[in-house]
C-alpha positions, 0 to 999 in steps of 0.5 A: 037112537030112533024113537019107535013109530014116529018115522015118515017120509017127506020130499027131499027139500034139496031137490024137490022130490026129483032126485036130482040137482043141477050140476055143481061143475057145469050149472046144469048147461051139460057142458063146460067151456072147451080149455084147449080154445079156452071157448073161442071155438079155434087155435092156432094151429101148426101154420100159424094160422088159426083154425078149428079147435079139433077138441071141440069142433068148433063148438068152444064148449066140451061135455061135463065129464061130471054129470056126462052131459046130462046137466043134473048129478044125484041129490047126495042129500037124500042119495038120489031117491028123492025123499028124506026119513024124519023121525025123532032121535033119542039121545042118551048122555051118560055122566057119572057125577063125582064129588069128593070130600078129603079130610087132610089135617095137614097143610099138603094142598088136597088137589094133590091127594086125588092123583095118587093110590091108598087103601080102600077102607070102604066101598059099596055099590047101589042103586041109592047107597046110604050115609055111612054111620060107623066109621071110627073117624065121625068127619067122614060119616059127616061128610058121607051124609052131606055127600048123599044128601047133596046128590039126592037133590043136585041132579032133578033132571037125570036118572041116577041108575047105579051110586058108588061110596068108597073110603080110600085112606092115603098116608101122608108124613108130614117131615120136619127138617132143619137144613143150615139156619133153614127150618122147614117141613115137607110131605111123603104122600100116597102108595107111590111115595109122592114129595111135596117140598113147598119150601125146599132151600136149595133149588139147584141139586144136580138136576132132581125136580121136588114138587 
């Protein structure tokens, strides 16, 4: 984004304000050593013998078919016209900053509750959200005050346009089993029935994968 009132104009450095650069095929000569007499000027021709080169008259050299002879092709720097723009380019990052308190009272790892659903007991949408205070659970007022307090101060050079607190509850059932001699646990987590068996006994069962 160009900051208002801050443009102006320059030579172009690349070419010096002409518009023009030498160019890139045949340096600026206009013309390229002739590929049929490979610049020798003559052939061998039909007889054996050798003689004018008919492509370029004898001259071992051919016209630039880049820059049609001229010797300069247009800057592509400043597109041929010689000057450059300057001004001062804005630049906005957008980032929206997310962190996450889980109260998990059972032994399921809590990186695993971020990736399914459950309801949503609480939400708001604010410029400056407050702690909440009166949720029965007095862990997530805690963690709702820590939460914003850590925000309010963790970000001083960033504009915080828009703040968003929700409360999202996930079931989770932790199964106590007994397989043979093995006892064990294992967990049924989020809206889509997620498993996780850390110590499921039997690897192998026709193909079924537990996490």
């Amino acid at each position: 984004m160009e900051v208002p009132h801050t443009a102006s104009e320059k030579p172009c450095h690349m070419c010096k304000g002409t518009g023009n650069i030498n160019c890139i095929i045949c340096h600026g000569d206009g013309s390229i050593r002739c590929v049929h007499c490979h610049g020798d000027g003559t052939r061998i021709g039909s007889t054996g013998e050798r003689e004018q080169c008919f492509f370029c008259h004898g001259m071992g050299k051919d016209k630039c078919s880049t820059c049609h002879g001229t010797g300069k092709m247009a800057c592509k720097l400043c597109q041929g016209k010689g000057q450059l723009k300057c001004y001062i380019k804005l630049t906005i990052i957008w980032t929206n900053n997310v962190v996450d308190h889980i109260v998990e009272r059972t032994s399921l790892p809590s990186e695993l509750i971020k990736g399914v659903t459950g309801q949503v007991a609480f939400e708001e949408t604010l410029p400056r959200v407050w702690p909440i205070n009166h949720f029965p659970d007095n862990t997530i007022n805690m963690a709702s005050a820590q939460l914003v307090q850590q925000h309010a101060t963790s970000f001083p050079s960033e504009r915080v346009l828009m703040q968003k607190q929700q409360v999202r509850i996930v079931p989770v059932t932790e199964v106590n089993y007994k397989w043979k001699s093995h006892q064990g646990k294992f967990y049924v987590y989020g809206f889509e029935n997620k498993v996780y068996a850390p110590s499921y006994p039997q690897t192998c069962c026709w193909g079924c994968a537990i996490l």
